[in-house]
C-alpha positions in Angstrom: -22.7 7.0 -26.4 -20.3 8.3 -24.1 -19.1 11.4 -23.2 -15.5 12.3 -23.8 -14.1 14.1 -21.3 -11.2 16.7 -21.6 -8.9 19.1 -19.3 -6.1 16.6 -18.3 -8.4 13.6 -16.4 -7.2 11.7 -13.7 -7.6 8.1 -13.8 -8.8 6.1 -10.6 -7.6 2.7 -11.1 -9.7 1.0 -7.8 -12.2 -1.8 -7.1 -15.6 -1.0 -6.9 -15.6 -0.4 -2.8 -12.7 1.8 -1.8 -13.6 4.4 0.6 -10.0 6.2 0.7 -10.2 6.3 -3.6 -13.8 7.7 -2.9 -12.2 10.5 -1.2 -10.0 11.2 -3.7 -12.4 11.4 -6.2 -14.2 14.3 -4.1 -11.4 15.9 -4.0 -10.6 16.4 -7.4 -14.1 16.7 -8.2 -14.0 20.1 -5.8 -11.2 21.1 -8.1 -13.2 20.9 -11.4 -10.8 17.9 -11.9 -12.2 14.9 -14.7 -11.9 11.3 -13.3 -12.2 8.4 -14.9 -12.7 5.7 -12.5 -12.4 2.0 -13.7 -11.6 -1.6 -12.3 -8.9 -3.0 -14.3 -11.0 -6.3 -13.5 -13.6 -5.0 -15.9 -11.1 -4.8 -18.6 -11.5 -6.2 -21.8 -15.7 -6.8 -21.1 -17.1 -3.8 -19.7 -13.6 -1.3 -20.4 -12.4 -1.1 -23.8 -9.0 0.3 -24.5 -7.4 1.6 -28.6 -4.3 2.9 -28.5 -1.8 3.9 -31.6 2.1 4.5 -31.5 3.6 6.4 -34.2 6.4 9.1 -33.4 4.9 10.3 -29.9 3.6 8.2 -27.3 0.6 6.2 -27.5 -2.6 8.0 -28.3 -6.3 6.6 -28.6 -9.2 6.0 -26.1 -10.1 4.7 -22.7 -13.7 3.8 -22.5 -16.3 2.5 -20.3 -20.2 2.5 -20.7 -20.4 6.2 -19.0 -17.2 7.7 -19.9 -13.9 8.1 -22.2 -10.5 9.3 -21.9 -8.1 10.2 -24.7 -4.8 8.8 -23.5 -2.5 11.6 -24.6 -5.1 14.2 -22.2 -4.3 11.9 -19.0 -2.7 13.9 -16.5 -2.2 11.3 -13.9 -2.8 7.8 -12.6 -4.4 6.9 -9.1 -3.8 3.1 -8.3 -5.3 1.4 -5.9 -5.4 -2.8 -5.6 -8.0 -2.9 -8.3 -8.7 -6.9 -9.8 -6.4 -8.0 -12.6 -8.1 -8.3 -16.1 -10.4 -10.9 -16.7 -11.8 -12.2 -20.5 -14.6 -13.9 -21.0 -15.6 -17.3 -19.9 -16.3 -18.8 -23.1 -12.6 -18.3 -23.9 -11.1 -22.0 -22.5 -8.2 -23.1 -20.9 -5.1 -22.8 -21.6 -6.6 -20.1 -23.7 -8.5 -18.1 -21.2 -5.3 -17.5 -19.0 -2.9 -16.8 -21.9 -5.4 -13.9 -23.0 -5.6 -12.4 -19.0 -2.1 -11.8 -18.9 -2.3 -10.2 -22.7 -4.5 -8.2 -21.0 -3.0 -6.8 -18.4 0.2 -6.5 -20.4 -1.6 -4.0 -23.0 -3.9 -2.2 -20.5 -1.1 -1.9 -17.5 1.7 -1.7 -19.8 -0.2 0.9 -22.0 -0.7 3.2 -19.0 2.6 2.7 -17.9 4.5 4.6 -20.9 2.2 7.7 -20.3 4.9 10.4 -18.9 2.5 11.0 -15.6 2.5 11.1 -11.8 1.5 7.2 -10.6 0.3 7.3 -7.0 1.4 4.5 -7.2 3.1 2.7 -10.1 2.2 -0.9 -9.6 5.6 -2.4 -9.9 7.2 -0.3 -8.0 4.7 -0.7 -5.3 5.6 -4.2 -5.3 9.3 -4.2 -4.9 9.1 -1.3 -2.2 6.3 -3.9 -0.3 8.5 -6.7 0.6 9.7 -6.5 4.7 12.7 -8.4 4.2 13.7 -5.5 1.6 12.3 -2.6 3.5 14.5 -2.7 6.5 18.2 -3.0 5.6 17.0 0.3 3.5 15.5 2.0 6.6 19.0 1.4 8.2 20.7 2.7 5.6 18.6 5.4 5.4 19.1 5.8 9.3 16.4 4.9 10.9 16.1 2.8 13.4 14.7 -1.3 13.2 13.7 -3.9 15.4 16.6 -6.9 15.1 14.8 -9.3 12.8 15.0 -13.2 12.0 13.5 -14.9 8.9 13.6 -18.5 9.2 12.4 -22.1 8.5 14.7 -23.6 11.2 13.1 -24.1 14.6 16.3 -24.2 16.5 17.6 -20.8 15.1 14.2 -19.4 15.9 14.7 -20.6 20.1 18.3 -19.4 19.4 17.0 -15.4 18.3 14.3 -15.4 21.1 17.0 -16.3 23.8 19.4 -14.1 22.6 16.9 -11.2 22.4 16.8 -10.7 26.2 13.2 -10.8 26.4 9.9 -11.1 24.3 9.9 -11.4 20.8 7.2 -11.0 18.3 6.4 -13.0 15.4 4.3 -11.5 12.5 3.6 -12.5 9.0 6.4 -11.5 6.3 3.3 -10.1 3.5 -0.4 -8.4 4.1 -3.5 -10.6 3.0 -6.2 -12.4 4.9 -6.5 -16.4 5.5 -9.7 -17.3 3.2 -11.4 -20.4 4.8 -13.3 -22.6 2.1 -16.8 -21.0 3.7 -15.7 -18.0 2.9 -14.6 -16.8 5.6 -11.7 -14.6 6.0 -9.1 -13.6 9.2 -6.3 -11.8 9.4 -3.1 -13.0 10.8 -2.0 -10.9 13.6 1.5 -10.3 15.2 1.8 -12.1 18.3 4.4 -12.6 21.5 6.4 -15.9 21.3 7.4 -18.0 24.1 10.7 -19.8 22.7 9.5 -22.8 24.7 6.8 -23.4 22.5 8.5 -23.1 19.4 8.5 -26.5 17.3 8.9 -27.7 14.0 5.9 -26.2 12.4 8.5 -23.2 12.1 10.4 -25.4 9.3 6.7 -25.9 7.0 7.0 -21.5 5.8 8.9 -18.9 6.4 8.6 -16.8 9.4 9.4 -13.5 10.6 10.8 -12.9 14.3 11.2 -9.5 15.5 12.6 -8.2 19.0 10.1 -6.7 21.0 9.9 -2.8 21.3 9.0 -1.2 24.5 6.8 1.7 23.3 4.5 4.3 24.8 2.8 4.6 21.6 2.7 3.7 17.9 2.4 6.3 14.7 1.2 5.6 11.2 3.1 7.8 9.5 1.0 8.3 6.0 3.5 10.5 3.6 2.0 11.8 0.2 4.4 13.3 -1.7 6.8 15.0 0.8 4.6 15.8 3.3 3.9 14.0 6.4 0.8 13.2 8.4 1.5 11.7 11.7 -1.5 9.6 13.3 -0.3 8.6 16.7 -2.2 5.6 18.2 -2.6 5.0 21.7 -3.6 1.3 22.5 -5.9 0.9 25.7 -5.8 -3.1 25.7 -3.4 -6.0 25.6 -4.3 -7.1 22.4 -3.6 -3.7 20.9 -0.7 -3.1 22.7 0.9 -5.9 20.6 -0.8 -5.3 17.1 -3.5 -2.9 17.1 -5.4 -3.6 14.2 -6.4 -6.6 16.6 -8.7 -4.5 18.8 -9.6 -1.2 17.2 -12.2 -0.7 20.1 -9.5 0.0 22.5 -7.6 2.8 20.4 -7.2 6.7 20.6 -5.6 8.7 18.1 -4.0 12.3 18.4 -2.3 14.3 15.7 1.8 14.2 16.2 5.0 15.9 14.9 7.6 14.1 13.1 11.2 14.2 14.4 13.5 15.7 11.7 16.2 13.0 11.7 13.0 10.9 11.0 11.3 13.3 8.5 15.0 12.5 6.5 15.1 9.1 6.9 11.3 8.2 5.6 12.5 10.9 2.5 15.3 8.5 2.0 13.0 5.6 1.7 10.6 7.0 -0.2 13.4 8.3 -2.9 15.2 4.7 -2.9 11.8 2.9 -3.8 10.7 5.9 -6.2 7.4 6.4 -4.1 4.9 9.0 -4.0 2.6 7.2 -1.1 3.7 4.8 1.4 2.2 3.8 4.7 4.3 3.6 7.6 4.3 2.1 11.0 6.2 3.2 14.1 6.5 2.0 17.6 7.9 5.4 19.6 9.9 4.3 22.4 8.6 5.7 26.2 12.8 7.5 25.9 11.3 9.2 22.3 13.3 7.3 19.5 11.3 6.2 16.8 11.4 2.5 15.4 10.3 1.6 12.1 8.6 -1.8 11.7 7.4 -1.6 8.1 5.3 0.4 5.2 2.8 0.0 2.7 2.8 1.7 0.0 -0.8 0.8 -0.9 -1.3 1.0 2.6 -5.6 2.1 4.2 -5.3 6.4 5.5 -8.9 6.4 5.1 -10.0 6.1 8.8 -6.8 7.7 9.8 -8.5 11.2 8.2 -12.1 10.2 9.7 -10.4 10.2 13.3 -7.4 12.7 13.2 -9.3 15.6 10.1 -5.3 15.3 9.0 -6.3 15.7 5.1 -4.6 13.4 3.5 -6.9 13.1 0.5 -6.7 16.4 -0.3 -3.0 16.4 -0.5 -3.4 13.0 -2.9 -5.1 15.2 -4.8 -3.0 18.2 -5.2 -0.3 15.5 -6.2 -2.4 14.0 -9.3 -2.7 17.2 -10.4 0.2 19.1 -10.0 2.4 20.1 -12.7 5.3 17.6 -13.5 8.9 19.3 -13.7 
Protein backbone atom coordinates (compact mmCIF):
# COMPACT_ATOMS: atom_id res chain seq x y z
CA UNK A 1 0.00 0.00 0.00
CA UNK A 2 1.29 3.31 -0.54
CA UNK A 3 1.69 6.14 1.45
CA UNK A 4 -0.14 9.31 0.60
CA UNK A 5 1.62 12.09 1.01
CA UNK A 6 0.38 15.60 1.92
CA UNK A 7 1.63 19.45 2.47
CA UNK A 8 1.50 20.67 -1.25
CA UNK A 9 4.06 17.97 -3.16
CA UNK A 10 6.06 18.79 -5.94
CA UNK A 11 6.01 16.51 -8.77
CA UNK A 12 9.44 15.55 -10.64
CA UNK A 13 8.40 14.63 -13.94
CA UNK A 14 12.18 13.14 -15.20
CA UNK A 15 13.70 9.91 -16.55
CA UNK A 16 15.14 7.69 -14.33
CA UNK A 17 19.05 9.27 -14.65
CA UNK A 18 18.91 13.02 -14.37
CA UNK A 19 21.51 14.38 -12.26
CA UNK A 20 20.33 18.17 -12.38
CA UNK A 21 16.35 16.71 -11.28
CA UNK A 22 18.41 14.80 -8.50
CA UNK A 23 19.51 18.05 -7.28
CA UNK A 24 16.38 19.42 -7.16
CA UNK A 25 14.90 16.80 -5.34
CA UNK A 26 17.60 17.53 -2.42
CA UNK A 27 16.71 20.53 -2.41
CA UNK A 28 13.30 20.40 -1.62
CA UNK A 29 13.87 17.55 0.41
CA UNK A 30 16.13 20.06 2.85
CA UNK A 31 12.97 22.13 2.83
CA UNK A 32 10.62 19.37 4.27
CA UNK A 33 9.16 19.64 0.76
CA UNK A 34 7.10 16.10 -0.58
CA UNK A 35 8.18 14.93 -4.11
CA UNK A 36 6.71 12.70 -6.13
CA UNK A 37 9.12 11.70 -8.71
CA UNK A 38 7.80 9.65 -11.83
CA UNK A 39 8.68 8.90 -15.57
CA UNK A 40 5.79 9.76 -17.59
CA UNK A 41 7.28 6.56 -19.62
CA UNK A 42 6.03 4.43 -16.84
CA UNK A 43 2.61 5.67 -17.17
CA UNK A 44 -0.23 3.65 -17.57
CA UNK A 45 1.94 0.17 -16.20
CA UNK A 46 3.81 1.07 -13.30
CA UNK A 47 1.94 4.84 -12.64
CA UNK A 48 -1.69 4.85 -12.33
CA UNK A 49 -3.51 8.14 -12.54
CA UNK A 50 -7.97 8.75 -11.33
CA UNK A 51 -8.96 11.96 -11.62
CA UNK A 52 -12.73 13.47 -11.34
CA UNK A 53 -14.09 16.93 -12.59
CA UNK A 54 -17.12 18.32 -11.15
CA UNK A 55 -17.40 22.16 -10.31
CA UNK A 56 -13.51 22.64 -9.28
CA UNK A 57 -10.74 21.38 -11.03
CA UNK A 58 -9.82 17.87 -11.31
CA UNK A 59 -9.31 16.02 -8.09
CA UNK A 60 -8.17 12.20 -7.53
CA UNK A 61 -4.84 10.39 -7.21
CA UNK A 62 -1.35 10.07 -8.70
CA UNK A 63 0.20 6.71 -7.80
CA UNK A 64 3.14 4.66 -8.13
CA UNK A 65 4.27 1.45 -6.20
CA UNK A 66 5.95 3.67 -3.32
CA UNK A 67 3.94 6.77 -3.39
CA UNK A 68 0.58 8.85 -4.09
CA UNK A 69 -0.42 12.36 -4.66
CA UNK A 70 -3.87 13.85 -4.41
CA UNK A 71 -3.96 16.13 -7.40
CA UNK A 72 -5.79 19.07 -5.81
CA UNK A 73 -2.54 19.07 -2.96
CA UNK A 74 0.08 19.49 -5.93
CA UNK A 75 1.81 22.61 -5.51
CA UNK A 76 3.97 22.53 -8.55
CA UNK A 77 5.27 20.63 -11.55
CA UNK A 78 9.12 20.00 -12.32
CA UNK A 79 9.55 18.80 -16.01
CA UNK A 80 12.25 17.43 -17.26
CA UNK A 81 12.50 15.33 -20.94
CA UNK A 82 11.02 12.32 -19.23
CA UNK A 83 9.71 9.27 -22.04
CA UNK A 84 6.28 9.64 -23.42
CA UNK A 85 3.68 7.04 -22.08
CA UNK A 86 3.95 3.66 -23.14
CA UNK A 87 0.93 0.74 -22.86
CA UNK A 88 1.41 -2.55 -22.90
CA UNK A 89 2.82 -4.74 -25.52
CA UNK A 90 0.08 -7.03 -25.86
CA UNK A 91 -2.06 -4.14 -26.96
CA UNK A 92 -1.43 -4.38 -31.18
CA UNK A 93 -1.07 -2.10 -33.77
CA UNK A 94 -2.87 0.33 -34.83
CA UNK A 95 -4.17 -0.18 -31.35
CA UNK A 96 -1.18 0.16 -29.28
CA UNK A 97 -0.27 3.70 -30.79
CA UNK A 98 -3.88 5.07 -30.63
CA UNK A 99 -3.86 4.15 -26.72
CA UNK A 100 -0.04 6.10 -26.20
CA UNK A 101 -1.25 9.16 -27.39
CA UNK A 102 -4.63 8.68 -25.09
CA UNK A 103 -2.22 8.47 -22.73
CA UNK A 104 -0.31 11.16 -22.70
CA UNK A 105 -3.44 13.24 -23.57
CA UNK A 106 -5.05 12.30 -20.05
CA UNK A 107 -1.78 12.14 -17.89
CA UNK A 108 -0.10 15.46 -19.65
CA UNK A 109 -3.25 17.10 -20.24
CA UNK A 110 -4.57 16.22 -16.71
CA UNK A 111 -1.50 17.94 -15.09
CA UNK A 112 -1.75 20.67 -17.30
CA UNK A 113 -5.18 22.18 -15.93
CA UNK A 114 -3.68 22.17 -12.35
CA UNK A 115 -3.33 26.12 -11.55
CA UNK A 116 0.66 25.54 -10.59
CA UNK A 117 4.12 26.82 -11.28
CA UNK A 118 5.54 24.44 -14.45
CA UNK A 119 9.33 24.64 -14.56
CA UNK A 120 8.60 24.00 -17.48
CA UNK A 121 5.30 23.47 -19.20
CA UNK A 122 5.94 21.13 -21.97
CA UNK A 123 4.38 22.96 -24.72
CA UNK A 124 5.64 25.91 -24.11
CA UNK A 125 9.04 24.57 -23.83
CA UNK A 126 8.58 23.47 -27.29
CA UNK A 127 7.57 26.55 -29.11
CA UNK A 128 10.19 28.74 -27.11
CA UNK A 129 12.92 25.80 -28.39
CA UNK A 130 12.89 26.43 -32.04
CA UNK A 131 16.27 28.74 -33.26
CA UNK A 132 14.56 29.98 -36.25
CA UNK A 133 11.93 31.44 -33.63
CA UNK A 134 14.22 32.43 -30.91
CA UNK A 135 16.19 35.05 -32.65
CA UNK A 136 13.94 37.61 -34.47
CA UNK A 137 12.51 37.71 -30.61
CA UNK A 138 15.99 38.32 -29.16
CA UNK A 139 16.15 41.34 -31.62
CA UNK A 140 13.16 42.50 -30.68
CA UNK A 141 13.86 42.16 -27.34
CA UNK A 142 17.29 43.96 -28.09
CA UNK A 143 19.72 41.88 -27.95
CA UNK A 144 22.08 41.35 -30.14
CA UNK A 145 22.32 38.07 -32.95
CA UNK A 146 24.75 36.66 -35.20
CA UNK A 147 23.28 37.29 -39.09
CA UNK A 148 21.78 33.94 -39.83
CA UNK A 149 20.87 31.87 -43.07
CA UNK A 150 18.46 28.76 -43.20
CA UNK A 151 18.65 27.08 -46.40
CA UNK A 152 18.44 24.07 -48.80
CA UNK A 153 20.00 26.03 -51.68
CA UNK A 154 23.72 25.56 -52.08
CA UNK A 155 24.29 28.67 -54.10
CA UNK A 156 22.53 30.98 -51.51
CA UNK A 157 24.67 29.21 -48.88
CA UNK A 158 28.32 30.33 -51.02
CA UNK A 159 26.33 33.66 -51.52
CA UNK A 160 25.91 34.33 -47.22
CA UNK A 161 29.47 32.94 -46.60
CA UNK A 162 30.92 35.54 -49.19
CA UNK A 163 28.95 38.21 -48.16
CA UNK A 164 29.80 37.62 -44.43
CA UNK A 165 33.42 38.98 -44.78
CA UNK A 166 34.93 36.12 -43.27
CA UNK A 167 34.19 32.71 -41.49
CA UNK A 168 30.93 31.44 -40.98
CA UNK A 169 29.65 28.71 -38.89
CA UNK A 170 27.22 26.06 -39.59
CA UNK A 171 25.38 24.24 -36.73
CA UNK A 172 22.39 22.15 -36.52
CA UNK A 173 18.88 24.03 -36.37
CA UNK A 174 17.52 21.37 -33.18
CA UNK A 175 19.49 19.52 -30.18
CA UNK A 176 19.55 15.50 -30.31
CA UNK A 177 22.32 13.03 -31.00
CA UNK A 178 22.89 11.01 -34.41
CA UNK A 179 21.95 7.24 -33.23
CA UNK A 180 23.96 4.75 -35.41
CA UNK A 181 22.11 1.28 -35.89
CA UNK A 182 24.94 -0.23 -33.21
CA UNK A 183 23.89 1.97 -30.93
CA UNK A 184 26.02 4.33 -31.01
CA UNK A 185 25.36 7.91 -30.58
CA UNK A 186 27.34 11.48 -31.58
CA UNK A 187 26.56 14.70 -31.38
CA UNK A 188 26.55 17.06 -34.19
CA UNK A 189 28.86 19.86 -33.54
CA UNK A 190 28.95 23.50 -34.97
CA UNK A 191 31.74 23.79 -37.34
CA UNK A 192 33.64 26.67 -39.63
CA UNK A 193 32.69 26.45 -43.36
CA UNK A 194 34.84 27.07 -46.24
CA UNK A 195 32.28 28.33 -49.02
CA UNK A 196 34.49 26.50 -51.41
CA UNK A 197 33.39 23.30 -50.22
CA UNK A 198 29.91 23.84 -50.12
CA UNK A 199 27.91 21.55 -52.59
CA UNK A 200 24.63 20.14 -53.14
CA UNK A 201 24.36 18.03 -50.06
CA UNK A 202 23.20 21.56 -48.63
CA UNK A 203 19.81 21.04 -50.83
CA UNK A 204 19.05 17.11 -49.00
CA UNK A 205 17.98 19.23 -45.13
CA UNK A 206 17.81 22.30 -43.91
CA UNK A 207 20.76 24.05 -42.62
CA UNK A 208 21.65 26.75 -40.45
CA UNK A 209 24.60 29.33 -41.40
CA UNK A 210 25.59 31.77 -38.87
CA UNK A 211 28.40 34.66 -39.19
CA UNK A 212 31.25 34.02 -37.12
CA UNK A 213 31.60 36.00 -33.71
CA UNK A 214 35.00 37.09 -32.66
CA UNK A 215 34.79 36.42 -28.81
CA UNK A 216 37.09 36.41 -25.90
CA UNK A 217 34.79 34.19 -24.11
CA UNK A 218 31.33 32.46 -24.03
CA UNK A 219 28.55 32.51 -21.02
CA UNK A 220 25.82 30.14 -20.35
CA UNK A 221 23.51 32.23 -18.93
CA UNK A 222 21.10 29.72 -16.77
CA UNK A 223 17.99 32.10 -15.61
CA UNK A 224 15.48 30.54 -13.01
CA UNK A 225 12.83 32.64 -12.46
CA UNK A 226 14.22 36.17 -12.60
CA UNK A 227 17.40 35.56 -11.47
CA UNK A 228 20.49 35.11 -13.41
CA UNK A 229 23.55 32.81 -13.02
CA UNK A 230 26.25 33.68 -15.33
CA UNK A 231 28.85 30.68 -16.10
CA UNK A 232 31.50 32.18 -18.25
CA UNK A 233 33.56 29.60 -20.26
CA UNK A 234 36.91 30.06 -21.27
CA UNK A 235 37.98 27.64 -24.18
CA UNK A 236 41.78 26.58 -24.13
CA UNK A 237 41.64 24.62 -27.63
CA UNK A 238 40.59 25.03 -31.19
CA UNK A 239 37.96 22.76 -31.06
CA UNK A 240 36.34 24.53 -28.14
CA UNK A 241 36.88 27.80 -29.34
CA UNK A 242 34.30 26.97 -32.04
CA UNK A 243 31.74 24.83 -30.05
CA UNK A 244 32.83 23.86 -26.73
CA UNK A 245 30.81 21.05 -25.77
CA UNK A 246 33.39 19.53 -28.39
CA UNK A 247 36.26 19.48 -25.98
CA UNK A 248 35.21 19.96 -22.39
CA UNK A 249 38.98 18.98 -21.37
CA UNK A 250 40.09 22.30 -22.52
CA UNK A 251 37.54 24.54 -20.60
CA UNK A 252 37.67 26.92 -17.44
CA UNK A 253 34.80 28.50 -15.94
CA UNK A 254 34.60 31.67 -13.68
CA UNK A 255 31.44 33.20 -12.17
CA UNK A 256 30.35 36.56 -14.31
CA UNK A 257 27.97 39.65 -14.03
CA UNK A 258 25.32 40.24 -16.46
CA UNK A 259 25.20 43.56 -18.27
CA UNK A 260 21.84 45.30 -17.44
CA UNK A 261 20.77 46.15 -21.07
CA UNK A 262 21.24 42.22 -21.28
CA UNK A 263 19.63 41.33 -17.88
CA UNK A 264 16.38 43.23 -19.83
CA UNK A 265 16.62 41.73 -22.86
CA UNK A 266 16.85 37.88 -21.61
CA UNK A 267 13.58 39.16 -19.21
CA UNK A 268 12.03 40.05 -22.44
CA UNK A 269 12.54 36.61 -23.85
CA UNK A 270 11.68 34.80 -21.02
CA UNK A 271 8.20 36.92 -20.69
CA UNK A 272 7.43 36.53 -24.64
CA UNK A 273 7.80 32.52 -24.41
CA UNK A 274 6.12 32.48 -20.81
CA UNK A 275 9.30 30.69 -19.31
CA UNK A 276 10.39 30.10 -15.87
CA UNK A 277 13.90 28.20 -17.02
CA UNK A 278 15.74 28.65 -20.06
CA UNK A 279 19.35 28.04 -20.95
CA UNK A 280 21.16 30.50 -22.75
CA UNK A 281 24.34 30.79 -24.73
CA UNK A 282 26.51 33.86 -25.36
CA UNK A 283 29.63 34.58 -27.23
CA UNK A 284 31.00 38.06 -25.41
CA UNK A 285 32.86 39.94 -27.87
CA UNK A 286 36.91 40.80 -26.91
CA UNK A 287 35.02 45.06 -27.20
CA UNK A 288 32.30 43.54 -24.33
CA UNK A 289 28.98 43.27 -26.30
CA UNK A 290 27.18 40.24 -25.72
CA UNK A 291 25.77 38.03 -28.68
CA UNK A 292 23.05 35.67 -28.23
CA UNK A 293 23.27 32.42 -30.23
CA UNK A 294 20.39 30.48 -28.72
CA UNK A 295 18.52 28.85 -25.43
CA UNK A 296 17.17 25.88 -24.09
CA UNK A 297 14.71 25.88 -22.06
CA UNK A 298 15.25 22.36 -20.94
CA UNK A 299 18.66 23.16 -21.31
CA UNK A 300 21.79 20.74 -18.64
CA UNK A 301 22.95 23.59 -15.37
CA UNK A 302 24.01 20.58 -13.60
CA UNK A 303 27.84 20.67 -14.20
CA UNK A 304 27.57 24.42 -14.47
CA UNK A 305 26.78 24.28 -10.33
CA UNK A 306 29.50 21.42 -9.90
CA UNK A 307 32.23 23.90 -11.48
CA UNK A 308 31.00 27.54 -10.65
CA UNK A 309 28.98 26.56 -6.63
CA UNK A 310 26.47 29.23 -8.47
CA UNK A 311 23.16 27.38 -6.87
CA UNK A 312 21.00 27.05 -9.32
CA UNK A 313 19.10 24.14 -7.81
CA UNK A 314 18.34 25.74 -4.93
CA UNK A 315 16.84 28.63 -6.61
CA UNK A 316 14.62 25.91 -8.82
CA UNK A 317 13.51 25.02 -5.76
CA UNK A 318 12.50 28.10 -4.05
CA UNK A 319 10.46 28.54 -7.39
CA UNK A 320 8.34 25.19 -7.10
CA UNK A 321 7.52 26.22 -3.96
CA UNK A 322 6.86 29.63 -3.75
CA UNK A 323 3.59 31.01 -3.37
CA UNK A 324 1.69 31.82 -6.68
CA UNK A 325 0.11 35.50 -6.91
Amino acid sequence: MTALLSGGPVLVVTRELDPAADLVVDELRIRGVPVMRFDMGDFPLAVSLSAEHAAAPWAGVLADEYRSVRLEEVRAVYYRRPRLPAVSERLEEPHRSWADEQALAGLLGTLYALPVTWVNRPDVDGMASHKPGQLPVATACGLRTPRSLITTDPTAARKFCHEAGGRVICKPLMGGPLQYPDGRRTGVPTHLVDPDTIDDSVSLTAHLFQEWITKSHEVRLTVVGTEMFAAEIHAASDAARVDWRSDYDALTYDVGDVPDGVRAGVLSWMAHFRLNFGAFDFAVTPAGDWVMFECNPSGEWSWIQSRTGLPIAARIADLLIEERP
